[in-house]
N, C-alpha and C positions, 0 to 999 in steps of 0.2 A: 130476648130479654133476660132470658136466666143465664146466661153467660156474660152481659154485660154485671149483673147483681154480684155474680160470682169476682169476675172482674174488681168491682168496686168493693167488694168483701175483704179481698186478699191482700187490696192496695191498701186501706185500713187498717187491717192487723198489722199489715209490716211498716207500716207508717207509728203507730203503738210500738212496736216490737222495738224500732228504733229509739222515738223518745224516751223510753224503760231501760233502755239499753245505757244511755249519757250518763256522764257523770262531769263533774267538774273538774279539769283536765290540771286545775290546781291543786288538787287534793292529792298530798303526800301519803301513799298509801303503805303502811308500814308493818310487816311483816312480824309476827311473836306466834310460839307455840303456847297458847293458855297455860299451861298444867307443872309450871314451876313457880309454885308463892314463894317468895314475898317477890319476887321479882315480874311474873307472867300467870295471870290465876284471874277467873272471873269474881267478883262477890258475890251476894246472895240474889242480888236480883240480876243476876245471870251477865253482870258488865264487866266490860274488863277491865282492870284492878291489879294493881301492884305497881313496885317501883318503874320498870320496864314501859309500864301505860302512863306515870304523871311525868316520866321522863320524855317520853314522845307528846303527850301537851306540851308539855316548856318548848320542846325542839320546833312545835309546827307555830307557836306564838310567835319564837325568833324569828322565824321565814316567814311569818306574815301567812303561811296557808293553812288550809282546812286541813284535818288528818282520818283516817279510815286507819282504823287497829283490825289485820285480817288476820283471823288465826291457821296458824298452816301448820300441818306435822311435821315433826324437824327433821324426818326425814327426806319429807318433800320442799324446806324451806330455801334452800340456794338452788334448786330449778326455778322454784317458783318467783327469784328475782332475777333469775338469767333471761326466762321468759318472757318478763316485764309484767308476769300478775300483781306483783309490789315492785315497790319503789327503794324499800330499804330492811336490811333485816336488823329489828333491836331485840334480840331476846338473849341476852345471855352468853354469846357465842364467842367461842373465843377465837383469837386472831392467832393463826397457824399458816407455817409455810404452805401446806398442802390446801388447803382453801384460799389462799392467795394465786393459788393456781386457776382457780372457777371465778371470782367473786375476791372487790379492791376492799378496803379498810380504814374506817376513820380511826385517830389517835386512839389509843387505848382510855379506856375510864373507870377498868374497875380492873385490881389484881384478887386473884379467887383460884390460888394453887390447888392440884391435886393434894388429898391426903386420903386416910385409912378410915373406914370402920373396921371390928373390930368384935368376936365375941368377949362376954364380962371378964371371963378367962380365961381368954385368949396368952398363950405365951409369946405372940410377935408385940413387943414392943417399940418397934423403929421398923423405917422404910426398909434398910436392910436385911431385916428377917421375910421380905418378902421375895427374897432372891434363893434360898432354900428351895431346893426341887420336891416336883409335889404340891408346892402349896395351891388349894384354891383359892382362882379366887373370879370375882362376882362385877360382870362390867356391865354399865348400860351401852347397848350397840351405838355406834355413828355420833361414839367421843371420843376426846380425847385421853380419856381415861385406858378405853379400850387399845386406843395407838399407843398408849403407853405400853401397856401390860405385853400389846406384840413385839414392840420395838427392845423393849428392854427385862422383859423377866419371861424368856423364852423356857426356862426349866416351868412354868406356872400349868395350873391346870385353868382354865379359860371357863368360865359359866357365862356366856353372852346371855342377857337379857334386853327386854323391849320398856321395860319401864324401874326407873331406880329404888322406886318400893320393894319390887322383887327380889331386887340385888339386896335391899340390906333383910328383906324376908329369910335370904338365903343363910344372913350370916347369923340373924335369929336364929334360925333351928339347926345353923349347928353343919349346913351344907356347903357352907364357903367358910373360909378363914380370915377372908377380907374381901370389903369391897372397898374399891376407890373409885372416888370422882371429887368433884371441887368441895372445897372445905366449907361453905354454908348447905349442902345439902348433905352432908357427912355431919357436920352438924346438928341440923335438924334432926336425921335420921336418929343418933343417940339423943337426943331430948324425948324422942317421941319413945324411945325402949328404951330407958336409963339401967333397966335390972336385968336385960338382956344381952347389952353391947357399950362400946367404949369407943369414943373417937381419939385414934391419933391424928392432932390437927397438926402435926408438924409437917411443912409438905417437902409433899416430893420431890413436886417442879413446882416453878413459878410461871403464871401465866394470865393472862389478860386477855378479858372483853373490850368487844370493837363494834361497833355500828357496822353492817357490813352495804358494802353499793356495787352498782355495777362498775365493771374496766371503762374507764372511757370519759365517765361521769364526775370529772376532776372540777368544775363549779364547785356542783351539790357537796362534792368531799368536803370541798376548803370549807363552805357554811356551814357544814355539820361538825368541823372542827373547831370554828369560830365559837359555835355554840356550847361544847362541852368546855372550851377553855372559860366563856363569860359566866359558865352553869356553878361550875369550881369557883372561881371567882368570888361569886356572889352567896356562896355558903349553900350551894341548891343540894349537893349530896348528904351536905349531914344535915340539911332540913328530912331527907327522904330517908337517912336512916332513922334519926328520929320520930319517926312517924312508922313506918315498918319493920325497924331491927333492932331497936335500941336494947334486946336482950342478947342478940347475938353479939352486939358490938362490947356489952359488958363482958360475957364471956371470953371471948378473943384476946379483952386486956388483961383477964385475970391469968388465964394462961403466957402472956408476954407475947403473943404472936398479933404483928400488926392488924388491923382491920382492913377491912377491902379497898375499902374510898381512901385511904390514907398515904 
């Protein structure tokens, strides 16, 4: 008897373990690292929030399916669509030869060049004063900012970091002489220290985000391009800067330097 009980206990749980387990195998399950507002960032009641999340609602309404926003660390985030934990990565990411190597790419839909921070008085005025040897300077690891800085300003001193606050912490107090990464979070970063530091938005390179998918998975591409081309169309990016950036976007014009969506 108590082997049968046992028996019937075990078949139970795993008969539970199973239905717990399902999901609805429609459900586009979409890949963001939280922790970049205005684009990737929860609100207040802990959901997630930003451009990046009412961009992937628009995208799962045009396909007709459910969507799951899973947050994954960006450094784990192109395993974790290689693997098939997500379906697609929308966070920010930009479209590079070298990740085209791992992981295919819808159209680009946002340009967001590298540029500088900067201490208040700082004497690097231009990209080109960042090729002087010696200089530091202050990168978030597994970007393109960092590829840059090895590929092309080999006289540099390197401060790898794991989070871009640090990097411009760095240039706060006076430990780095620049950090770079893309021009709205270089941005931000001098809004949020205006008496500490200076952004040069003038960039470096020009580069572009991409929806990233799996090799193979050339359907879902084409619909995901469908959809950023009818998204554009229909005025959906400057409704969303509208709505999350309309001071960055002021800014950008006042300086003469195109905005992203444009």
């Amino acid at each position: 008897m108590t082997k049968l009980l046992t028996a019937l206990f075990l078949a139970t749980l795993l008969a539970l373990t199973s239905s717990c387990s399902k999901r609805d195998p429609n459900t586009l399950r979409i890949g963001m690292e939280l922790s970049y507002p205005p684009f990737e960032m929860t609100n207040a009641q802990n959901e997630p929030d930003g451009i990046s999340v009412r961009l992937a609602e628009a995208l799962g309404e045009h396909l007709g399916r459910p969507i799951e926003i899973v947050d994954v660390g960006w450094d784990g985030i192109i395993a974790a669509l290689r693997t098939g934990k997500i379906d697609l990565i929308l966070s920010s990411m930009t479209k590079t030869e070298e990740r085209e190597k791992s992981i295919a790419f819808s159209d680009p839909y946002v340009t967001n060049s590298l540029c500088t921070l900067v201490g208040k008085e700082s004497p690097i005025q231009d990209p080109e004063d960042l090729k002087k040897p010696g200089v530091r300077i202050a990168v978030k690891g597994e970007t393109t900012g960092e590829a840059y800085v090895n590929e092309y300003l080999p006289d540099a001193e390197v401060i790898r970091l794991d989070q871009a606050s640090d990097c411009a912490l760095q240039v706060m107090q006076g430990k780095a002489d620049a950090f770079i990464y893309d021009q709205i979070s270089i941005y931000k970063s001098w809004q949020a220290h205006p008496e500490a530091t200076r952004a040069i938005l003038k960039p470096i390179r020009a580069e572009s985000w991409a929806i990233g998918l799996r090799h193979g998975e050339d359907a879902l591409r084409e619909e995901v391009n469908a959809f950023l081309a009818a998204f554009r169309a229909q005025n959906g990016f400057e409704a969303l800067t509208d709505r999350y950036m309309a001071a960055e976007k002021k800014a950008f014009a006042e300086q003469g330097i195109p905005f992203i969506f444009e």
